[in-house]
Structure formats: structure tokens, C-alpha cells
ROLOBA-959629 format. One record per residue: x, y, z of N, C-alpha, C, O, CB in turn; residue in one letter. Coordinates in pm, whole numbers, plus 50000, padded with zeros to 5 digits. Glycine has a CB too. Layout:
BEGIN
XYZXYZXYZXYZXYZA ...
# end
This chain:
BEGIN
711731782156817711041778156694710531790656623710011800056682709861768356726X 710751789956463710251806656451709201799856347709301791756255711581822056378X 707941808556419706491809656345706111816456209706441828156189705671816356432X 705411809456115705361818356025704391826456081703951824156194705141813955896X 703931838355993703131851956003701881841756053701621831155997702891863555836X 701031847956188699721840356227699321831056258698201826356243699121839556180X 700651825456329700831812156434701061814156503701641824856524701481802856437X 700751804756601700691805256749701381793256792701271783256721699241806056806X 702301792556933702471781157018702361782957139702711789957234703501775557006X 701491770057092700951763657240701461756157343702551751757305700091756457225X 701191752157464701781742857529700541732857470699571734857398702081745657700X 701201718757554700251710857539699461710557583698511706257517700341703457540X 699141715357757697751716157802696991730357749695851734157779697781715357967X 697641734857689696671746857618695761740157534694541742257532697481758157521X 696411731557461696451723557325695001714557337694001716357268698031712557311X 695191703657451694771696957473694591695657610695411698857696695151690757416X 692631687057642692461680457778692911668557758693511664557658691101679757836X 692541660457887693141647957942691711645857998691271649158108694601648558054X 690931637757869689291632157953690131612657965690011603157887686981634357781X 690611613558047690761596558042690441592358175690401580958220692351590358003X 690191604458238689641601358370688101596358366687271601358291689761614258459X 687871586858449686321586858452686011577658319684811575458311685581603858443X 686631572858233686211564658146685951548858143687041543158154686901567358072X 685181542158135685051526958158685971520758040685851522157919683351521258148X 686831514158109687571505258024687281488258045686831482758146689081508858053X 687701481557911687141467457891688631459057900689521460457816686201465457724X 688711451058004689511439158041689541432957853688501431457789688531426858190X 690951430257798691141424957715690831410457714690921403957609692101428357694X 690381403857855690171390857853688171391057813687481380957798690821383658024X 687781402457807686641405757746686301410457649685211416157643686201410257788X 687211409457533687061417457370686541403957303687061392857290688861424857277X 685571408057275684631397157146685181399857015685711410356979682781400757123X 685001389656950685401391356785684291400856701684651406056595685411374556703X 683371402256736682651410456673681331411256750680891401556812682571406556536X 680461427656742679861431356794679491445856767679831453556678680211427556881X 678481447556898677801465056829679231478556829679381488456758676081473456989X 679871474356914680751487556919682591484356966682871476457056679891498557053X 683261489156918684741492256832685411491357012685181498857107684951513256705X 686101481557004686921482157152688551489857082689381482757025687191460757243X 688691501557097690051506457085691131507257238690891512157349689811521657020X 692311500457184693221505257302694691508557195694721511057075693461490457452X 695701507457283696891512457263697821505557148698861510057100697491512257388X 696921489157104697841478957047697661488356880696891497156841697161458457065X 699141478656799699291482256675697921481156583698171489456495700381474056626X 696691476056554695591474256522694611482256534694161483056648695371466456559X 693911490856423693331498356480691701498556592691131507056661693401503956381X 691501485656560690011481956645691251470256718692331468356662688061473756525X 690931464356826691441455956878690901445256935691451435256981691971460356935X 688881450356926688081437556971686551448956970686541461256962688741428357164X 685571440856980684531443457010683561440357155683741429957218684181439556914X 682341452557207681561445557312680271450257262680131460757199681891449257473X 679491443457287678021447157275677641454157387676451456457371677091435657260X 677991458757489677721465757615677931481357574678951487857595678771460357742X 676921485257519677171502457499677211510957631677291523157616675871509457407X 677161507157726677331515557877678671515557860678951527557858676781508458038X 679741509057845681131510057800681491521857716682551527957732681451498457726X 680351525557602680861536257526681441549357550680591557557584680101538657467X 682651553857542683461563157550682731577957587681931581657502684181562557424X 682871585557687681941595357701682741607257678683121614557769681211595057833X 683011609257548683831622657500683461626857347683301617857264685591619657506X 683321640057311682951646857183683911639157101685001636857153683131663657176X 683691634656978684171635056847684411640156783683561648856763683931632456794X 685471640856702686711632956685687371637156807687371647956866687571635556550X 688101622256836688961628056991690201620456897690081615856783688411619457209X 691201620756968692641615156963692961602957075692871605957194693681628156991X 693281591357044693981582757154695211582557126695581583157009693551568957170X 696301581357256697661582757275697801568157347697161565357448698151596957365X 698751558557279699151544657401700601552257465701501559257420699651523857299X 700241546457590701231554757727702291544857691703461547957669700611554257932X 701911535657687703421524557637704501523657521705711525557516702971511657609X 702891517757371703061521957258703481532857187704301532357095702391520657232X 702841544557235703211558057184702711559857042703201567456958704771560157188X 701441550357022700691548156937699601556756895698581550256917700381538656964X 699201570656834698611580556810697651573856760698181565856683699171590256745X 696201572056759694591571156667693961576256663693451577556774693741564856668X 693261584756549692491595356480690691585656511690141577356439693231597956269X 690281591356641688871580256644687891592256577688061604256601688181573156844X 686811586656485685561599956457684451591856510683441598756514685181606156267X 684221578456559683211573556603682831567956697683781566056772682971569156555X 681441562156758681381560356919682491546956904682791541456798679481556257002X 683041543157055683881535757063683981530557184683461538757260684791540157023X 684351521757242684701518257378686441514257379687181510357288683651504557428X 686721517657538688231519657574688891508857612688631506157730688461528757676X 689881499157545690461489357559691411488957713691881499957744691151488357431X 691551483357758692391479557899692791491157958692061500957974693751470657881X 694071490257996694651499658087696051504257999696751495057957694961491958247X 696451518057972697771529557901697161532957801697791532257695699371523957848X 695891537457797695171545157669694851561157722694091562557818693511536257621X 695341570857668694861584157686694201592557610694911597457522695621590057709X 693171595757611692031602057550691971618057568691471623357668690781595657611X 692491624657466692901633957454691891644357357691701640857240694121630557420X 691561651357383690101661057361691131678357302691691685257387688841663557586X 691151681357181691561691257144690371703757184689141703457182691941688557003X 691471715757226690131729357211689841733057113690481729557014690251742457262X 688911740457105687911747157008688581753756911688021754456802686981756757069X 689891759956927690421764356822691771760056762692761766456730690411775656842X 691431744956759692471735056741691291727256639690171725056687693201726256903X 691611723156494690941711956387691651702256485692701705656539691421711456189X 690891686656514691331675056554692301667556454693081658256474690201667656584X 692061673256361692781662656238694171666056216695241660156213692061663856081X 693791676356204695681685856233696191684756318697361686256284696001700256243X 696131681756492696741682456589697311663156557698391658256590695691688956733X 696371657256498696611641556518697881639256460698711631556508695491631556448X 698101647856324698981646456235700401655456312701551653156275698311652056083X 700161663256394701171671456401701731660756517702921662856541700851688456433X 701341653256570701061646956726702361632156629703091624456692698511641056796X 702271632456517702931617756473704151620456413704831611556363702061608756366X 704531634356415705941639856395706611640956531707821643156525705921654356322X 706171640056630706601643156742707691631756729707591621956656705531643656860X 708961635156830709621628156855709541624057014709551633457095710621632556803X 709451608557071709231610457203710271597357293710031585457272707431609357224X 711021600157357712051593057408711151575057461710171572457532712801604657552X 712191566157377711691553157457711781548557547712981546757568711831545257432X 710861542957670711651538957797710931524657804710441521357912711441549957948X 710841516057697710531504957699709001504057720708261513557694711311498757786X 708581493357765707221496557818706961500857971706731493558068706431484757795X 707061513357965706821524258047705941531858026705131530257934707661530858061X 705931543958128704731551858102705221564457974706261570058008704201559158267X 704711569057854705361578957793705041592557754705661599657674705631574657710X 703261597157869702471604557842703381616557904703361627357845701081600857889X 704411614458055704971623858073705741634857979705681647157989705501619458141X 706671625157862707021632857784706411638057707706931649057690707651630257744X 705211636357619703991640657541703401655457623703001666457583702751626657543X 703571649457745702791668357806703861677357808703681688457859702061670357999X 705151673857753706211687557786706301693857622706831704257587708191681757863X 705681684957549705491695857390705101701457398704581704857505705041695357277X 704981707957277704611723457246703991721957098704541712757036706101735357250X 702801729857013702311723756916702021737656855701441744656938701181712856943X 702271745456710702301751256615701191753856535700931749156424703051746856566X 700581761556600698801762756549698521772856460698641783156527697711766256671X 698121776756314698091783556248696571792056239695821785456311698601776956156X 696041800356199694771797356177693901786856147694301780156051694611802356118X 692431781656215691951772856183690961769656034690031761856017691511771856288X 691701780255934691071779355794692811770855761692861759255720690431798855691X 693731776755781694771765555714695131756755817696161750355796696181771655651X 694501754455931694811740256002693941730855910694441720755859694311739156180X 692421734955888691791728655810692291720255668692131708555635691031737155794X 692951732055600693531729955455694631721155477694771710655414694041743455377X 695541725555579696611715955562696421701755627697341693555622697831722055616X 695001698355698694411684155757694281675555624694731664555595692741685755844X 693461685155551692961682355398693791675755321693621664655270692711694055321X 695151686155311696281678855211696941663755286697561654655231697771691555184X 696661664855387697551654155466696711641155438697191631255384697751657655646X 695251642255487694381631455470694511627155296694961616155263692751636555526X 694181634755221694531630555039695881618255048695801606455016695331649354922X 697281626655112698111614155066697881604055152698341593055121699601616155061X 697041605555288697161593455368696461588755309696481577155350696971591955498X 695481589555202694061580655194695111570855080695231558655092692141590755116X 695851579354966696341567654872697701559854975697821549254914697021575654693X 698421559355057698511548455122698101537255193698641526155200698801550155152X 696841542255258696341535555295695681528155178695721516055201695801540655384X 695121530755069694591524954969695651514054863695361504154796693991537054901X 696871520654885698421507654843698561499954891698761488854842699781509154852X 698491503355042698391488455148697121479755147697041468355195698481492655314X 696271485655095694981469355077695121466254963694691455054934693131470655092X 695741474254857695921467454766697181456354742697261448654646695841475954689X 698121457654849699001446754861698481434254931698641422154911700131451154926X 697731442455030697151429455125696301418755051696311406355054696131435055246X 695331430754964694401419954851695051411054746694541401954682693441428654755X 696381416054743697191407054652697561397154702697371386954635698231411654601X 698231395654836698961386054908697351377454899697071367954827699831391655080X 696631383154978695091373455018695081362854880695201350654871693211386255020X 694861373654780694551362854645695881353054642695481341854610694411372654469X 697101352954659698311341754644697821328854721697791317154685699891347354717X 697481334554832697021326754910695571318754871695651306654890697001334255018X 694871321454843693641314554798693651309454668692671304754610692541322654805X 694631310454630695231300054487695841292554529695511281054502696121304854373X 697051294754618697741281754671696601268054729696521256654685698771287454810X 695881274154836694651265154889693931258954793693551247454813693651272454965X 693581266354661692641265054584693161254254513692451244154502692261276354516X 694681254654442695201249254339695391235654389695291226554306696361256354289X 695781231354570696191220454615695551211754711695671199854739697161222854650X 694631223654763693951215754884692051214254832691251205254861694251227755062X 691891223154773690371224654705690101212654563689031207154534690261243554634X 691171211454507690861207554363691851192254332691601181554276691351222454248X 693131198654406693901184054381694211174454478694741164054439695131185654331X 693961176354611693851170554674694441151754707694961145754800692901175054660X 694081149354603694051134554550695751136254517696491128154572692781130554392X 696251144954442697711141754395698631141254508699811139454479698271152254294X 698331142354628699181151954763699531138154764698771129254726698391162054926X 701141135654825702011124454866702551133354992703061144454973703251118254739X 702381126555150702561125755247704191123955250704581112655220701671117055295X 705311134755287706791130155249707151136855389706311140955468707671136655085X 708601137355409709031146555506710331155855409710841153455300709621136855660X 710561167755513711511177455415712821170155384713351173055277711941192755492X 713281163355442715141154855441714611145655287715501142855207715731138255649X 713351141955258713171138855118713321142254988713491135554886712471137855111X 713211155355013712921164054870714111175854893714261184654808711021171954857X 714851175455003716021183155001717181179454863717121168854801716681180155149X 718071189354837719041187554729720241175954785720721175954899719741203554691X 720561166354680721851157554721723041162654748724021155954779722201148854631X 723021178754732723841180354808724491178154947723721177755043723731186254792X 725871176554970725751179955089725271190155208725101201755169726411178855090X 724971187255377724521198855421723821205855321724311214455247725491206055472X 722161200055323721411208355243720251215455320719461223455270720901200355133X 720301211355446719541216055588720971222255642721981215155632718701201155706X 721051234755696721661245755756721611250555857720571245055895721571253255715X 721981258755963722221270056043723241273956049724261267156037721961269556148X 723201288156071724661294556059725221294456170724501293456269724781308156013X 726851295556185727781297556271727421299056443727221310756475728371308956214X 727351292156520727411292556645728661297256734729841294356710727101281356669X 728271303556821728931308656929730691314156879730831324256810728851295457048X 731561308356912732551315856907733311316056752734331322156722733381311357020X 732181304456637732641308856529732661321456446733181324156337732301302456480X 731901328656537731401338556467731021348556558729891347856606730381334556385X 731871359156594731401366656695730981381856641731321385556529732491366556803X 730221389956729730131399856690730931412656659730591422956601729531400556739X 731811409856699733271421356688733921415256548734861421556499734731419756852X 733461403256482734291400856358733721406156241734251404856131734521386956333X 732141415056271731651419956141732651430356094733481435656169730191425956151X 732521432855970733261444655927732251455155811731201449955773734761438155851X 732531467755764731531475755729731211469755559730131468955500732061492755751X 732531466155512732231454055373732841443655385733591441155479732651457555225X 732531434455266733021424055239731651412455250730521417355245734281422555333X 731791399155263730561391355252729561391655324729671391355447730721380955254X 728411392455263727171394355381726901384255461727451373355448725821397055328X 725931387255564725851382655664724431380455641724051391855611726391389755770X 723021370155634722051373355640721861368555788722611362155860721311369355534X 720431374555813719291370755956718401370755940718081369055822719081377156065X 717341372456039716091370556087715541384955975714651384155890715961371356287X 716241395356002715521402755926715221409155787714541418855752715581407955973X 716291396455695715831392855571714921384555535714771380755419716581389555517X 714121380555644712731370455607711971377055684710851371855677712671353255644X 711961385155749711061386855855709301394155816708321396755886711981396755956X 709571394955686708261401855629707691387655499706841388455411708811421555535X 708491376755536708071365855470708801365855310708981355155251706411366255473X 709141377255258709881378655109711361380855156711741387155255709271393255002X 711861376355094713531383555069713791400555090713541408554999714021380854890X 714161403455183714931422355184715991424055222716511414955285714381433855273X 716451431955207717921433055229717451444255418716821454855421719021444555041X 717841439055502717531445755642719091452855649719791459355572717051432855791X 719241446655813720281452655892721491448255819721621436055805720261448556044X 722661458255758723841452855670725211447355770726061454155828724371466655560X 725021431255764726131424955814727151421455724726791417155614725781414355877X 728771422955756729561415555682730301410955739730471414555856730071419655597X 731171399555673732341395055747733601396355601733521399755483731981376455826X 734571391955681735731397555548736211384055462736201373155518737441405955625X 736461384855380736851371455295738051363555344738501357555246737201375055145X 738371362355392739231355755492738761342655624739201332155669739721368455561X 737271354555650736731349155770735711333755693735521322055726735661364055864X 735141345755537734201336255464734711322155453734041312155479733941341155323X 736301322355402736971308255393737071300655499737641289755504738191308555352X 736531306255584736441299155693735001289655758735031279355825736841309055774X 734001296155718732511293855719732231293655589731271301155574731651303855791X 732481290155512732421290355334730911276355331729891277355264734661282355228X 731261265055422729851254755417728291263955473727161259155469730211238855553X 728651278255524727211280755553726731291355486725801298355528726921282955687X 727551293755338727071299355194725121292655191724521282155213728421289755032X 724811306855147723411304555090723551307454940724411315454903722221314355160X 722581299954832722641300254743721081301354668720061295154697723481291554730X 721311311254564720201315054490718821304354487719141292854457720791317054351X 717461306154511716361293954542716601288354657715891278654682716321282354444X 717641292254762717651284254865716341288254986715981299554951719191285454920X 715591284555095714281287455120715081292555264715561283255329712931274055109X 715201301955303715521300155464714401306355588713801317155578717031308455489X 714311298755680713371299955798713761302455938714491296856019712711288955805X 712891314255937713341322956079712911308456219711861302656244711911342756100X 714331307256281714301296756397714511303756571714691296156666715701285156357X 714461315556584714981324956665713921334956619713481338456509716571328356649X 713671338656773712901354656725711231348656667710571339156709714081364756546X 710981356656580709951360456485709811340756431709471338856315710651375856339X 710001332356490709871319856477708871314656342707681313156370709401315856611X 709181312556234708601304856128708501312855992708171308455882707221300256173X 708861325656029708981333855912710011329155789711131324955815709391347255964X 709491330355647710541323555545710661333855426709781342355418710001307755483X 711571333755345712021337455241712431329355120712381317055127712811343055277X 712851335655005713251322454868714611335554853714521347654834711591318354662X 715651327554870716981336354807716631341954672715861335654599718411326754782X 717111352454638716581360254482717721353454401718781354154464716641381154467X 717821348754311718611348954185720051356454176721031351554121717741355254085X 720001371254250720891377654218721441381654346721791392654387720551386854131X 721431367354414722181376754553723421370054543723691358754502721441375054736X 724521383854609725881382954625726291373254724725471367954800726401395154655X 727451370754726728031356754833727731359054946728181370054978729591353254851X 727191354255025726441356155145726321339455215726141328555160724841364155101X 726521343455362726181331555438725171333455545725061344855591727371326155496X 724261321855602723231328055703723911327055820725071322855814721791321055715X 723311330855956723521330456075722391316856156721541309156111723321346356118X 722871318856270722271307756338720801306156366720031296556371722831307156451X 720711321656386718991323256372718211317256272717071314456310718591336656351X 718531313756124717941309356008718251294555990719141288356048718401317655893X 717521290655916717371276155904717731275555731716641273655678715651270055960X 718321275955671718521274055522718661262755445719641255555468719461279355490X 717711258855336717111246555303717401247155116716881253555024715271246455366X 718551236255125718611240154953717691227554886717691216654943720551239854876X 716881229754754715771213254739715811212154638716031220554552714161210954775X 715521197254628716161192954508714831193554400713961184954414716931176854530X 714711202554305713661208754212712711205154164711571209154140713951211954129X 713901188654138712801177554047711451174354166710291174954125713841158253999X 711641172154257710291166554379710001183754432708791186154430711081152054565X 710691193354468709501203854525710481217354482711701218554489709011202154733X 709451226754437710271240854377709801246854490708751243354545709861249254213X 710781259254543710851266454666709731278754675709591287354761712331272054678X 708941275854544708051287954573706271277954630705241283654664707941300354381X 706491261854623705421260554626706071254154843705271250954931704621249754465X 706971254454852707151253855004707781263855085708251260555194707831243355033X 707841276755043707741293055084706341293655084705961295855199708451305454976X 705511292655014704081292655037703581284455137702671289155205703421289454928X 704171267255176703441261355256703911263955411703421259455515703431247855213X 704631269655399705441277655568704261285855599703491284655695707221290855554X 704201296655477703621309955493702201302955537702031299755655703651321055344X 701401301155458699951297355425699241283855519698151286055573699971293255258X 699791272155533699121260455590699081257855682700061251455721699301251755565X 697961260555784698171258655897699021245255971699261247256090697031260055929X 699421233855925699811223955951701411223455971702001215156040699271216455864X 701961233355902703361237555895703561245056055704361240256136703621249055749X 702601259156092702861269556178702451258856300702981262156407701941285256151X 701631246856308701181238656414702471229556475702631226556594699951229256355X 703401225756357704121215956345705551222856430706201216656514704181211356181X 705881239356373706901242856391706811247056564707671245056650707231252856280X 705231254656583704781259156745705401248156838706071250056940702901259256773X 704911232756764704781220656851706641222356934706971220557051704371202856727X 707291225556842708701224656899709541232056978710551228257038709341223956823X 708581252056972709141261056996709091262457182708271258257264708521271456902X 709971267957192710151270057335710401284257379711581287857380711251261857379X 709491292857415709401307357422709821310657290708931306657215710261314357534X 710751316057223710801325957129712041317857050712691324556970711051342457191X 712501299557073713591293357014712961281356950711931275556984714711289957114X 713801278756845713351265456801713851251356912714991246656908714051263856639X 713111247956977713911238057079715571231457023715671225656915712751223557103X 716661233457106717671229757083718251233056923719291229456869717541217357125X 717251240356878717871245356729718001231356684719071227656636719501255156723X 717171224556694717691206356633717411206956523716351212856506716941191456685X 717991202656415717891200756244717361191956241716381194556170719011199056149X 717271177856285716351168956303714721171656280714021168256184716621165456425X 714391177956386712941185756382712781193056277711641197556272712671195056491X 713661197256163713201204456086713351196855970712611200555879713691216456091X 714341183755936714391176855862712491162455902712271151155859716241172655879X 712301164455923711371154656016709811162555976708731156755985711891155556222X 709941173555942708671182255924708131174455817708641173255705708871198955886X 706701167355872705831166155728705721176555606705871188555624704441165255766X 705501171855503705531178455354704371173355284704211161355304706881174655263X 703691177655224702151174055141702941176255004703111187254952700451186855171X 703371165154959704411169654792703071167654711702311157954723706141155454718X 702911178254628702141175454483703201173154366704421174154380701141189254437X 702521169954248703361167254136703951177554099703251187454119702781162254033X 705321180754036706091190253997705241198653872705211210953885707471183453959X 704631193153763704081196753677702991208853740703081220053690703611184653610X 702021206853844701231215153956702111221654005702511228553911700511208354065X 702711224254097704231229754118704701238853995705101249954031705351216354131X 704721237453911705521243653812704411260153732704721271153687705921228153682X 702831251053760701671257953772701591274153828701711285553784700941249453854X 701311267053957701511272654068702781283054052702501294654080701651261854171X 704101280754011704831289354059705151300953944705951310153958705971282154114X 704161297853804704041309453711703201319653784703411331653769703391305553568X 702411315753848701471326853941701731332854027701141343154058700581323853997X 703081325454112703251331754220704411344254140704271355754180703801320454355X 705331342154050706091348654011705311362053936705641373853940706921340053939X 704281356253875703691369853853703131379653962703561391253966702671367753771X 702151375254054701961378854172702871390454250702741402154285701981367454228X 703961378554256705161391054333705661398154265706381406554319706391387154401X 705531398454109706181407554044705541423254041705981434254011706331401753914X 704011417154097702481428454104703001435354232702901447554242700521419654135X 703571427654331703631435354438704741439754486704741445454595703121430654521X 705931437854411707351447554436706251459054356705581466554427709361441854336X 706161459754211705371475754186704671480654291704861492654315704261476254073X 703791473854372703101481854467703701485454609703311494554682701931475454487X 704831475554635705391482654777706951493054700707791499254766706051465654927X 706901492254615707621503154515706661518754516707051530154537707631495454332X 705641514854493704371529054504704061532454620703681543654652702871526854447X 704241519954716703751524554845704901534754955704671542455049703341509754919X 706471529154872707141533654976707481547554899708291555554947708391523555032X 707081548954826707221564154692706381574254828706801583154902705761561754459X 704771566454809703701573354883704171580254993704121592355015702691564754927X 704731569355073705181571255221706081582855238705841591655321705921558855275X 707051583055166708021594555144707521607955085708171618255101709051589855054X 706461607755024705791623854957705141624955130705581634755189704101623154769X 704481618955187703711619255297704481626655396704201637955438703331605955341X 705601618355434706741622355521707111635455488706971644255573707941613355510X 707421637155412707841652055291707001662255363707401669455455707191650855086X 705481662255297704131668055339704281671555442704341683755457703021660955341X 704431662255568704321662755709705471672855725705011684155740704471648055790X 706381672555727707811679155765707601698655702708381707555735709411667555650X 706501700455619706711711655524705851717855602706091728855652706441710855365X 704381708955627703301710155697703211722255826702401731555832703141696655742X 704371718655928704591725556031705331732856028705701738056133704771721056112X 705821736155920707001749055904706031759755799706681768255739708871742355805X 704961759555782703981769555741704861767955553705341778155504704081788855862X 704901757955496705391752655314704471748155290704871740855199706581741555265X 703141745655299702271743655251701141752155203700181746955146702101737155306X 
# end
């Protein structure tokens, strides 16, 4: 690795102690919802529970660093805290190491996966690029600036989604209440034929028949964030399409993750190319006049009575027997189309607010990434 002028490399135990010895950790079957002090462990979240038991509190200088041995999950802690379960490592920078800079340099690392295993072994065989601690400082500085406006894009999406949501409740369950007609989904589906779906099973469709173009293939991970994205690129060839041509999805069609990530949904965009789903998805074309797909993409997402209804059927991580039945059979709370029609000027504006913002956010993310990468090569 070549240093610019007045850097140094370190190993990692130069770098860093290992205070995780000797620390009281809190059984996750003991995290309160709220309380005097911050239960951190290894999960994606940055607090993960609370205890009122301050004898629990973490006995190490601030700011320290936590590492998940599993996760491989880096957290920047500056305040007292207590130590969530068991694969959390508490990692104490020296004196002539800024904490904030090592955290950031610590999330470029690349570190081999071995599932959930232990992954601290590989973490102690780095090596870490220490400059003076007036530009470890400066370059902590520049790093925290762009992290702060991402982090500040992402509540502002979250506060957006929150508000969709408290209009939907507001518009149907708070105010109109009275208009709701008790239906099931095989009601308000399109007269089309096969207007309840799953894609291709077993040997119609195998995995050696994708090809690099030709008709797409959707899955699980075009709904899996609840909106329409274009994920992992499947195709099959037009030949094969004429063959599965009945499990075409079509523009407004609603489809629901039945496999996997179980209940997650999407609304087909307007402008998607010929495409058919897979078996994992549930694809629901409806007939407009009784329910528009943005006010039952919302009631998947949002009502608890939907996520109760779909749990009731699931069997570890499947929709039991993948039965269409059970999904044609799902109660529906229909309001009037005119409400419906309400409702879905808002939601269209809404999401139109928040492609701009996960448009800014993923801009952010990439100057960040940028930053980071320049950061340790002394370009800043």
C-alpha cells in the first residue's frame, strides 16, 4: 500500500484494544421497549432495546466502536450504553487514532462472509492508514457532513411514507368508516380470465432456461421494498414467453411476495416491458370500477388485518401450499371508488415526492462512497 507523505500503517492491534472482555451483557429476552439506557448489540438497528439497570452500563471511554462478530455490523457509540447479547465487540481506539475516522475507515473494509459465524478473526488481520491526527480529524469532519445529509434523506423519506400512511388510516378508517363494504379479493378482481396468478412451477420453468435478454422475468425482489424496482435481471427468450404467455403481468397489476419476504407488494408501473412473474409472486389484475390498485397496495402495506390474515396461512417462510384460494378468500374493506379515486391523487403525488428523494438519496450515497474511497488514499 503506498502512503501519502505522513502516514502511518498500523496493524490492527496497534490500532485498536479489545475491551469486550469483562463487560455485562443483557439476554435479548430482557430488552424493554423503553427506558433509562440504550441496549446496543450487533442487529441492523441502531438501539435494539432498552434496561433501566445502569450496573449493565458499558464500562469503556467514549466514543468507542462496536463490531457484530456475525453481522459485521460497524456502530459509531458517543454515549453511555449497555451491551446487547452475545457477538458484540467493543473496540477502544489509541490515543493517536480520532474514533470517528477509524469507524469510517473500519466500513470500507472488505471482510470475507462465513454466514453466521464468527468474523472478528478476519477484522484482526487488517491493517489501517493513519495520517496525522489534525487530518484524521478533518477528514472525520468531511465524512460526518455527507453522512449527516443522508441520514437526513432517509427521514425524510421515512416521514413521507409515515404521512401516506396516516392518510390512508385517516381517509378510511378515522372518518369514513361507515362507507367500508366487507367483500373478499375474487370480488373486485378483473373479468378477466386468470386474474389471481403465480408464476411457472417446477419444470415449466427452469433455471438454466434464463437467458441474458429477451422477456423479463419478475420476483420477490421487485416488491421487496413494497414499490416497484427493477432488482435481479431475469429473462427468458420469446419462444419460451409463447409458451407461459398466461403468466404475463400487466401495467396496474398489484403483485404479492408469497415466498421469502412473505406479504410484501408492488403496483406494476405503466411502462413496464413484457414481462411475466414467477412462482414466488402472487399477481392480481382488478377490476377498477370496485377497487384501484393503489388503495389495495396500501391495504397489504398499512392494515394490520391484511399482515394477520396472510401470517394466519404462512408456514415458515411459504404461503401454505401456495393455494390461490387463500388469497382469493382474503377479506377486503371496499370503500366507494369516488374515495378511492381521492385517495389515489395523494398517493400519486406522494410517490412522486419520494422517487425525488430516493433519487437524492442514492446521488448522496454515491458522493459518500466517492468521499470514502478518496478519504484513505490521502485525496482529500
Amino acid at each position: 500500500m503506498n502512503l501519502p507523505k505522513g502516514w502511518k500503517l498500523l496493524s490492527f492491534s496497534e490500532a485498536f484494544k479489545d475491551r469486550t472482555g469483562g463487560q455485562q451483557k443483557i439476554k435479548k429476552n430482557d430488552y424493554l421497549a423503553s427506558g433509562n439506557l440504550p441496549i446496543i448489540d450487533q442487529g441492523q438497528e441502531f438501539v435494539a432495546g432498552f434496561t433501566n439497570n445502569l450496573n449493565f452500563q458499558c464500562n469503556i471511554e467514549l466514543p468507542c466502536i462496536l463490531f457484530g462478530d456475525h453481522t459485521k455490523k460497524f456502530k459509531f457509540v458517543e454515549k453511555p450504553f449497555a451491551l446487547g447479547a452475545d457477538g458484540v465487540k467493543v473496540l477502544e481506539t489509541n490515543k493517536n487514532i480520532d474514533t470517528k475516522f477509524a469507524f469510517y475507515y473500519l466500513k470500507t473494509l472488505y471482510l470475507p462472509d462465513v454466514g453466521y459465524s464468527r468474523h472478528f478473526r478476519f477484522l484482526k488481520r487488517t491493517v489501517i492508514p493513519v495520517p496525522p491526527i489534525a487530518s484524521q480529524r478533518r477528514i472525520a469532519d468531511i465524512l460526518d457532513k455527507a453522512d449527516e445529509i443522508i441520514r437526513k434523506r432517509k427521514e425524510a423519506i421515512a416521514l413521507t411514507e409515515q404521512l401516506l400512511k396516516s392518510t390512508f388510516l385517516d381517509m378510511f378508517y378515522r372518518k369514513n368508516l361507515e362507507d367500508c363494504q366487507i367483500t373478499t379479493l375474487e370480488k373486485i378482481i378483473s373479468k378477466n380470465k386468470n386474474s389471481i396468478r403465480t408464476g411457472p412451477f417446477g419444470s415449466q420453468l427452469l433455471h438454466s432456461e434464463f437467458v441474458d435478454q429477451g422477456i423479463a422475468v419478475l420476483g420477490i425482489d421487485n416488491a421487496v421494498n413494497n414499490y416497484f424496482t427493477w432488482g435481479k435481471q431475469r429473462f427468458i427468450t420469446e419462444e419460451k414467453y409463447k409458451q407461459l404467455k398466461r403468466y404475463t403481468v400487466n401495467s396496474r397489476d398489484v403483485i404479492i411476495t408469497i415466498m421469502g419476504t412473505c406479504g410484501k407488494c408492488a403496483i406494476i408501473p405503466e411502462n413496464i416491458p413484457i414481462a411475466i412473474n414467477t412462482k414466488h409472486l402472487c399477481c392480481i389484475s382488478l377490476n377498477e370500477e370496485k377497487c384501484l390498485p393503489e388503495f389495495l397496495h396500501s391495504y397489504f402495506l398499512i392494515h394490520p388485518h391484511s399482515k394477520r390474515y396472510l401470517s394466519k396461512y404462512t408456514k415458515g417462510a411459504i404461503m401454505d401450499g401456495l393455494n390461490m384460494t387463500i388469497i382469493k378468500q382474503m377479506p377486503i374493506p371496499l370503500f366507494s371508488i369516488n374515495l378511492q379515486k381521492k385517495y389515489k391523487n395523494i398517493f400519486d403525488q406522494t410517490n412522486s415526492t419520494l422517487e425525488k428523494y430516493k433519487t437524492n438519496l442514492q446521488e448522496s450515497e454515491n458522493l459518500f462512497n466517492s468521499l470514502l474511497q478518496k478519504a484513505f488514499k490521502g485525496e482529500l
